[in-house]
Structures are given as structure tokens and as C-alpha cells.
C-alpha positions as CSV (number, residue, x, y, z in Angstrom):
1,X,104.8,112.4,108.6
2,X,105.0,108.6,108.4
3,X,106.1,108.3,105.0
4,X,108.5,111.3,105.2
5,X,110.2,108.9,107.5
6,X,110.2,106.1,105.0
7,X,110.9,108.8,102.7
8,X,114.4,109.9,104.6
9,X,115.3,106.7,105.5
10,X,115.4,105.1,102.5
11,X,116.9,108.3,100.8
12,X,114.5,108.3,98.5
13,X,112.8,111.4,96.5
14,X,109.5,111.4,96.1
15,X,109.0,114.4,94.0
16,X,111.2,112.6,91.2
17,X,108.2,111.4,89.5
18,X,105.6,113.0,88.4
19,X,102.6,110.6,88.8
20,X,100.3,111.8,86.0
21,X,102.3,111.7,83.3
22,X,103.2,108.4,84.4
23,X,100.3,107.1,84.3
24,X,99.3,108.3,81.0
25,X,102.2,106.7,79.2
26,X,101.8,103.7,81.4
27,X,98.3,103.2,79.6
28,X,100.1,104.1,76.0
29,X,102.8,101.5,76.4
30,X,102.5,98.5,74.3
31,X,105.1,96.9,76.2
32,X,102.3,96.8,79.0
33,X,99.6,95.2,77.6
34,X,100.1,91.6,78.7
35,X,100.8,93.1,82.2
36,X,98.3,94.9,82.4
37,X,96.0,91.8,81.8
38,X,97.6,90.2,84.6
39,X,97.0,93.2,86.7
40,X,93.7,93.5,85.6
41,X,92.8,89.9,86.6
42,X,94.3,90.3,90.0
43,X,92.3,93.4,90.8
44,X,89.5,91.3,90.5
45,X,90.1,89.4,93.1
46,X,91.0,92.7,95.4
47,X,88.0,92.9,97.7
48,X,87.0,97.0,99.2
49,X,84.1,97.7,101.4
50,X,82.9,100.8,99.7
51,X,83.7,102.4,96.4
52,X,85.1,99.2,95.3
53,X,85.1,100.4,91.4
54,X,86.4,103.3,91.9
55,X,88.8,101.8,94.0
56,X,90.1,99.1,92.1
57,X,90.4,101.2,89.0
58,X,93.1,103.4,91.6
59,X,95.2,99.9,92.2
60,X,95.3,99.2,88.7
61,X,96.9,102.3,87.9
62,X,99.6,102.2,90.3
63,X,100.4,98.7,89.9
64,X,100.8,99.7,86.1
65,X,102.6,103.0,87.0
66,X,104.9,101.0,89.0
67,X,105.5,98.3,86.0
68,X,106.3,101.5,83.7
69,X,109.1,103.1,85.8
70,X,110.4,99.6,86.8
71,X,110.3,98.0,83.7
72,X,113.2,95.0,85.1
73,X,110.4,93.8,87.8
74,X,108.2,91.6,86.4
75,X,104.9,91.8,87.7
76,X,104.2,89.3,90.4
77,X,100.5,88.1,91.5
78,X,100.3,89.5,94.9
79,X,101.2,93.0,94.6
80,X,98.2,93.8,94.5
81,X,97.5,93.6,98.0
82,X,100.6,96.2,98.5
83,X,98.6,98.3,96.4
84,X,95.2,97.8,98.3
85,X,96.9,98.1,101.6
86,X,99.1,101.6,100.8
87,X,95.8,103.1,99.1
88,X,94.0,102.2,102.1
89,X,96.6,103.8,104.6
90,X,96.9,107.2,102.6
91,X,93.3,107.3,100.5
92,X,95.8,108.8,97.7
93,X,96.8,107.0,94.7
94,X,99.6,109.0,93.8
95,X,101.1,108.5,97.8
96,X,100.6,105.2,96.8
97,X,102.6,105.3,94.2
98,X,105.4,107.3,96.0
99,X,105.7,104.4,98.9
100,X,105.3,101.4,96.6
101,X,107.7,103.6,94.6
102,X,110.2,104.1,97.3
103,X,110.6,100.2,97.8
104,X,111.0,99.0,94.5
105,X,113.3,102.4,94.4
106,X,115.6,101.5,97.6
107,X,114.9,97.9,98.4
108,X,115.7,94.0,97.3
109,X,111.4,93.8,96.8
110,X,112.3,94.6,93.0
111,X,114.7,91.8,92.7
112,X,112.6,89.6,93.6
113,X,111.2,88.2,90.1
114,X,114.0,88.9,88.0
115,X,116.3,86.4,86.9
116,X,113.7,83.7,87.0
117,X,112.8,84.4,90.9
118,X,116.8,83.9,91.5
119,X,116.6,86.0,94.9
120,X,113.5,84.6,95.8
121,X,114.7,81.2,95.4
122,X,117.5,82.0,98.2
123,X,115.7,83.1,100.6
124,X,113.0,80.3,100.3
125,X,116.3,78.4,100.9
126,X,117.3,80.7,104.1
127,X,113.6,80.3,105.8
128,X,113.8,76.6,105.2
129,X,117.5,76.4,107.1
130,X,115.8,79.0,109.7
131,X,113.0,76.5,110.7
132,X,115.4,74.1,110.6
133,X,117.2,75.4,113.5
134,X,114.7,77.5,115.7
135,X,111.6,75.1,115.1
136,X,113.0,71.8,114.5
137,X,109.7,70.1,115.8
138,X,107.9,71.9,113.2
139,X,110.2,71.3,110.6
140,X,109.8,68.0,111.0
141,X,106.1,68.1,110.6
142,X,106.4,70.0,107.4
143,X,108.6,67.3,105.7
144,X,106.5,64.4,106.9
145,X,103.4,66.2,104.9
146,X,105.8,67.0,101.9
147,X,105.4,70.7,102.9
148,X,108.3,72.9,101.4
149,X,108.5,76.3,103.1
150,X,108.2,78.1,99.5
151,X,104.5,76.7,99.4
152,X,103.4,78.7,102.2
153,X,106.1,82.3,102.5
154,X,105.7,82.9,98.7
155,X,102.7,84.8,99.6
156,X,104.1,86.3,102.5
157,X,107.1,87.6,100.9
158,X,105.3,89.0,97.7
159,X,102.7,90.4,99.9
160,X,105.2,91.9,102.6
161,X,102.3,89.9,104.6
162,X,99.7,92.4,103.1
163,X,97.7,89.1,102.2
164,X,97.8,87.6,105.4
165,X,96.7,90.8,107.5
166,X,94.7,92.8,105.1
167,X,91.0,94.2,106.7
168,X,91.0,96.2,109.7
169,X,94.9,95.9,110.5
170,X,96.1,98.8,109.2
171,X,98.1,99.3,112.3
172,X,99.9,95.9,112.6
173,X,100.7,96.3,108.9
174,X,102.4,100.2,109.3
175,X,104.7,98.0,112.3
176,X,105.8,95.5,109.2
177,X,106.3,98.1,106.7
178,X,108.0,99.8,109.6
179,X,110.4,96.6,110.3
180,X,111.0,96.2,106.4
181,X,112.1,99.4,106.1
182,X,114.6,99.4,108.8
183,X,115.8,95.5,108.3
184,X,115.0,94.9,104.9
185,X,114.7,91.1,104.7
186,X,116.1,90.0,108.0
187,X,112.9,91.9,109.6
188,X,110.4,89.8,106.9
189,X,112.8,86.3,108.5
190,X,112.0,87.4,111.2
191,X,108.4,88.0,111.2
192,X,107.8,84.4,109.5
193,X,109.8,82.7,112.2
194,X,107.8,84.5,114.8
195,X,104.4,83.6,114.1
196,X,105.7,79.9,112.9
197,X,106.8,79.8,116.6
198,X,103.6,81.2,118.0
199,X,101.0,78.8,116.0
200,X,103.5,76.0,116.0
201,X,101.0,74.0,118.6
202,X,98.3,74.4,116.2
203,X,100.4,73.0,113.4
204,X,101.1,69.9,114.6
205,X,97.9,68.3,114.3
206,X,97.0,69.9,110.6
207,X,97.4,68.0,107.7
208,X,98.9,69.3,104.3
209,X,95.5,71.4,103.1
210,X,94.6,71.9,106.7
211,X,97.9,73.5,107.5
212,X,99.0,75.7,103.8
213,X,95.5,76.7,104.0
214,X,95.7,78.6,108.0
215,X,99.2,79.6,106.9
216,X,98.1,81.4,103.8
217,X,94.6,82.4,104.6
218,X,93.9,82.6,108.8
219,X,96.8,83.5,110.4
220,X,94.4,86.9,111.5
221,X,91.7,84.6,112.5
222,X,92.8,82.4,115.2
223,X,93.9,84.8,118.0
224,X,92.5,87.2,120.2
225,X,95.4,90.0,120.1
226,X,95.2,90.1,116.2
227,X,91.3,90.4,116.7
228,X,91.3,92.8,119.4
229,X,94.0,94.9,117.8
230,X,96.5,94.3,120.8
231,X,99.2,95.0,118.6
232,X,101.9,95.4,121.5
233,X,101.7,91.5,121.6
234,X,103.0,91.3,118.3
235,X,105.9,93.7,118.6
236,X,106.8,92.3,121.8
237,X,107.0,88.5,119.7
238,X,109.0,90.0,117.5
239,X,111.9,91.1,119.8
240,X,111.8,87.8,121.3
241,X,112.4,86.6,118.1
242,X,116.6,86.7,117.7
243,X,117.9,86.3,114.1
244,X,121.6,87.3,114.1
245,X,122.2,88.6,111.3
246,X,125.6,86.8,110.8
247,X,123.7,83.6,110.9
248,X,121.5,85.0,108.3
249,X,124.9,85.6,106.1
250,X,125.9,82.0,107.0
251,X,123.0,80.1,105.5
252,X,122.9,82.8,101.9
253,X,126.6,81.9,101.7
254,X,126.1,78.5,102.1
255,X,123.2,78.8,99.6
């Protein structure tokens, strides 16, 4: 019933496809072959408790079902972790393929990469103005380590935050998924901000590694609610975290 509600919401029809003959001209394509060497290497790196073969034989083929029917999204590294995490949540590789799907399908996530990373490029821009004017402490301690927000929300932004909260938080990840769905980009902003704001103390005395590497790697580490799966804390965060959405408009036109 979850995804029906992505489903609806995102007007989106997931019985347009039909998975398995996808999948088979996805593996005939020559157009793919470079791709799926990328893919391949990056499923290497994807990390399963049990069945992990089997398993990362399913990501591959979604991640190259996905390149097939969106052949104007380049593959990015990352998306590989949207893959783990949606086969994870539904055990189905062709329901993973209908949600990853449905983004690409009714989302900006397939703009992304095109056009040399254009949209990407503006909305590293955006944060960057964001922590400028909700965290100006911490924006100060990025520039005096040379830290550009790019360095750091590249990942999260590929990953819809996948990377960052993969393992046992299935749950927390459904409430981003949830957020995306509803507010697009403004609810990814938002999320970013949020957590900025609640490890900023911890940021101020890290240094360059120190810091890129908890921003990338432990945000899931450091705090009891994320360990303890008191996930309530982390929705309540959020809607303490205001982003007006006119401000958001502001900054891309001044971009």
C-alpha cells in the first residue's frame, strides 16, 4: 500500500513497463556496455548480510533496467545505494524497478547528470546560500577548512541519503522517500539543513578529513535516536526546520 501511494501521488503507472523484457534488452544493448561496467564496479562495493550474490546480481539489473528506459540519465556512482535500499524495503526486484522507476519517471532525480551535472550544480549553489543564512557559524568553519558544500551533499543528493542511513534504517529512509516525494527537492534542503543544525557542535572542532569523513560516512553513528530507532526525533527536527519555499526560489533565481 506504500508504494500505491507513491504510485498515485506521483501519477505514475507502474504497469507501463514490463520488467522482463526490459531487462533482457537491457543486457542486449550495446549502448550499455560502458554502463554497465560502471554499474558493475559499484555493485561491488554494495555490501548485503545474506545472499549477497544473488543480491547484487538483482541491483545490477535494475540499475541497468533503469539506464535502458532512461537512456538521457547518465548513470551516476551512488545509485546503487537507491537500488540496495528499494530491494531491501520490497525483497522484489521488479518493485524495485517500479519505485526507482517512478522517480526518474515523475521527479528532477533524472536531471540531475544531464547537461554536465547543470541541475546539480544549482542546487550545490542553493545549500551553500542555505548554510549561509541558517548556520552562519558553521559556514564559516567550512570556508576556513576550504570545505565547499558540494564535497560533502553530492553523496547525499545522489543517494537521496540512501548512503548515509543504509543498515537497519529502513524506517527513517521510507520518512525521506516519504518527504521527497511530497517536496521534491525543498524536502532533501531541508533534510541537509536539519542534521547540519543538529551536529553543528560536533563540527566545529573537526578538521577537513575529520569533518567530510562524519558527514559522508557517520552521520548514523553518533547519536542515540538514530541507533535506537527513535525515529519521531527526526521527523520532529524536520518540522523545526523552516525553508520557505519562496526563499528557495530567491537563491535559484539568483543562481
Amino acid at each position: 500500500k506504500h508504494f500505491e501511494m507513491w504510485f498515485n501521488y506521483l501519477k505514475y503507472d507502474h504497469k507501463q513497463y514490463n520488467y522482463n523484457e526490459i531487462i533482457v534488452k537491457a543486457k542486449e544493448s550495446k549502448n550499455l556496455e560502458s554502463t554497465l561496467d560502471i554499474i558493475h564496479l559499484d555493485v561491488m562495493r554494495t555490501h548485503f548480510e545474506t545472499d549477497q550474490d544473488n543480491k547484487r546480481n538483482q541491483i545490477k539489473n535494475v540499475l541497468l533496467s533503469i539506464a535502458y528506459t532512461y537512456p538521457d540519465t547518465n548513470y551516476c556512482q551512488g545509485m546503487n545505494y537507491i537500488s540496495q535500499f528499494l530491494l531491501e524495503l520490497t525483497g522484489s526486484e521488479e518493485k524495485s524497478f517500479d519505485i526507482f522507476s517512478a522517480i526518474c519517471n515523475k521527479t528532477e532525480y533524472s536531471k540531475l547528470t544531464i547537461n554536465d551535472f547543470e541541475l546539480m550544480k544549482k542546487y550545490f549553489y542553493v545549500f551553500e546560500r542555505l548554510i549561509c543564512i541558517y548556520l552562519p557559524e558553521l559556514y564559516t568553519t567550512f570556508k576556513r577548512n576550504n570545505i565547499n558544500a558540494n564535497y560533502f551533499i553530492s553523496p547525499w543528493f545522489i543517494t537521496l541519503y540512501t548512503h548515509s542511513f543504509n543498515g537497519n534504517h529502513t524506517k527513517l529512509l521510507l520518512y525521506i522517500f516519504d518527504l521527497f516525494i511530497l517536496d521534491g527537492w525543498l524536502a532533501i534542503c531541508r533534510i541537509g539543513l536539519m542534521l547540519l543544525k543538529f551536529y553543528q557542535n560536533d563540527l566545529f572542532n573537526m578538521e577537513f578529513e575529520e569533518l567530510l569523513h562524519f558527514l559522508i560516512n557517520e552521520l548514523k553513528e553518533k547519536y542515540d535516536f538514530f541507533n535506537n530507532n527513535n525515529y519521531d526525533k527526526f521527523i520532529q527536527l524536520y518540522n523545526e526546520m523552516k525553508l520557505p519555499k519562496g526563499l528557495v526560489n530567491n537563491i535559484e533565481n539568483e543562481y
